[in-house]
N, C-alpha and C positions, 0 to 999 in steps of 0.2 A: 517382546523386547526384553533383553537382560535388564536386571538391576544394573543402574552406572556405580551403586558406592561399594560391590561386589567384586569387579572383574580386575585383574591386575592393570596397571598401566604406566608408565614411563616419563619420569621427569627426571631431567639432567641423565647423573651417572645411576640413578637407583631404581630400580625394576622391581613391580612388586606391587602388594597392595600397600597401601602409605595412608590410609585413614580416608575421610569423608570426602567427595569432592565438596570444593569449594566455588560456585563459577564466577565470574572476575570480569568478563566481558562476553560479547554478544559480537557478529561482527560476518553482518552476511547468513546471519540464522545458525551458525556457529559457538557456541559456547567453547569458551576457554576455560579450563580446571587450574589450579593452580594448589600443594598443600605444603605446609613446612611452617617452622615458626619463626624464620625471619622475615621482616619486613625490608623492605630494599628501595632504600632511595633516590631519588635521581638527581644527577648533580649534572654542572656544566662543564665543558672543560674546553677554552682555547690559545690558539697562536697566534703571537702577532710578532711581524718585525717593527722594534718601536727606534731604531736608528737614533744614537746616542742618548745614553740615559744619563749622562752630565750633567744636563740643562737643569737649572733649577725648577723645581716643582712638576717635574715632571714624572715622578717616582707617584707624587699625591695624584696626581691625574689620572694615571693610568690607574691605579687604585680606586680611585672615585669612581671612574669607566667600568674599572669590575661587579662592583657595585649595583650601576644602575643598570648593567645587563644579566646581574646575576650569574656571574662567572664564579666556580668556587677554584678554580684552579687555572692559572691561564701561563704557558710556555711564552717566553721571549727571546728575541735573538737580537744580534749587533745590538747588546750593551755596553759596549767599550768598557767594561770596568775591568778593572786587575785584579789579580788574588782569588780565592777560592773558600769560601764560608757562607755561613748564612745570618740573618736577623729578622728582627721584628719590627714593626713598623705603628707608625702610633694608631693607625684604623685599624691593628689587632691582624695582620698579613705579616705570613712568614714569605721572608724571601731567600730562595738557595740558591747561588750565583757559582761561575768556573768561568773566567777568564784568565790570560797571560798572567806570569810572574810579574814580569816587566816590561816597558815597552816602551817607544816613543811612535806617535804616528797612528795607534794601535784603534782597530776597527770590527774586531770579533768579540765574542761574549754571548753566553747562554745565561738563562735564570726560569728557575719555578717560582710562579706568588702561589702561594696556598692561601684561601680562608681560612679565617677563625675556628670554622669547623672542618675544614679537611687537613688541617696542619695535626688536629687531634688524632688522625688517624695515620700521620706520617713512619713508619717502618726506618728509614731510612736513607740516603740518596749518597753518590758516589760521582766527582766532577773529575771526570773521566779527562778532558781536554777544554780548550778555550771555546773548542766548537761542537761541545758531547758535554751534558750533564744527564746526569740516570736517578730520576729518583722513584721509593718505593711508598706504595700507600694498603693500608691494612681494608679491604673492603670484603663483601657476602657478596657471590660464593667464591669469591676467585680474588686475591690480592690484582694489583696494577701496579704494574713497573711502566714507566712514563719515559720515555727518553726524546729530551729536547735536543736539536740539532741543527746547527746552521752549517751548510755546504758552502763548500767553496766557490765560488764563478767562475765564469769557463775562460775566464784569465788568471787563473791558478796555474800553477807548474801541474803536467803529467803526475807528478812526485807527491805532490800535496793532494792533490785528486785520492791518488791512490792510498797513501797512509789515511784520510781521513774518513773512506769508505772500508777499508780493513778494523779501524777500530772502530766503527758504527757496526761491523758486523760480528764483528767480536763482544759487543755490549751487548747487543740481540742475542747471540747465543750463549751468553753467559747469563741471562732472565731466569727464572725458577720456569721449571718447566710449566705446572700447574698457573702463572702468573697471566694475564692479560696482560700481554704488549703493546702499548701505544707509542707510536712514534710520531714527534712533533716534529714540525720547521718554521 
């Protein structure tokens, strides 16, 4: 049997010897190797449609909710809010929102909450439409571009269907090549 900390072997993009193994798990009599000097942590990340976020206290709730599920990052849709920016919140959550300019009646809106600690790594994000926000996060080994997204129902106009799957796919193909794409709903 060869020496294992001798023979070339393949992780990610780099080919080669790359120093000691390390093994990391076991799994079926299987060893896994793994070398480098990042550490890589795992975070959560979801969507929800939280249907008007007007109500009072309900911005705290949802927040609270991320919380005790330990969400560090979680997409929403139908927040009926207008305008397009972001803030901070008193439990220390970034919030980056893109709805209408104006509106009366008005029922669309996207938003990212980031944690405390993944607002740290925020790159920066691009509210594309009332129903398309794009934001970008700094992580090992690959950045995340995130793109939250609420579609129209299929009592939409042909018209609205169409421009808002052209510019969801135009967001897509404008991601850094190298980025992790995720897309929410």
């Amino acid at each position: 049997m060869t020496d294992m900390n001798k023979i070339p072997y393949h992780i990610g993009r780099h080919v080669g010897y790359q120093g000691p193994h390390c093994p990391v798990g076991n799994q079926a009599g299987n060893v896994k190797y793994a070398t480098g000097k990042h550490l890589r942590t795992r975070f959560s990340i979801g969507a929800w449609n939280v249907r008007k976020m007007k109500e009072s206290g309900k911005l705290h709730t949802i927040c609270d909710e991320m919380d005790r599920i330990k969400l560090e990052i979680l997409g929403i849709s139908e927040t009926n809010w207008t305008k397009r920016g972001s803030f901070r919140t008193h439990e220390n959550k970034t919030i980056i929102y893109s709805g209408k300019d104006e509106g009366h009646g008005y029922s669309n809106g996207v938003a990212v909450i980031l944690s405390k600690e993944s607002a740290k790594s925020l790159i920066g994000y691009n509210p594309i439409s009332d129903r398309i926000l794009k934001v970008r996060i700094r992580a090992k080994p690959y950045n995340i571009s995130l793109i939250q997204r609420y579609a129209p129902t299929v009592t939409a106009s042909d018209e609205e269907m169409e421009d808002f799957y052209s510019m969801l796919q135009e967001s897509i193909d404008n991601t850094q090549n190298r980025d992790i794409t995720i897309v929410m709903r």
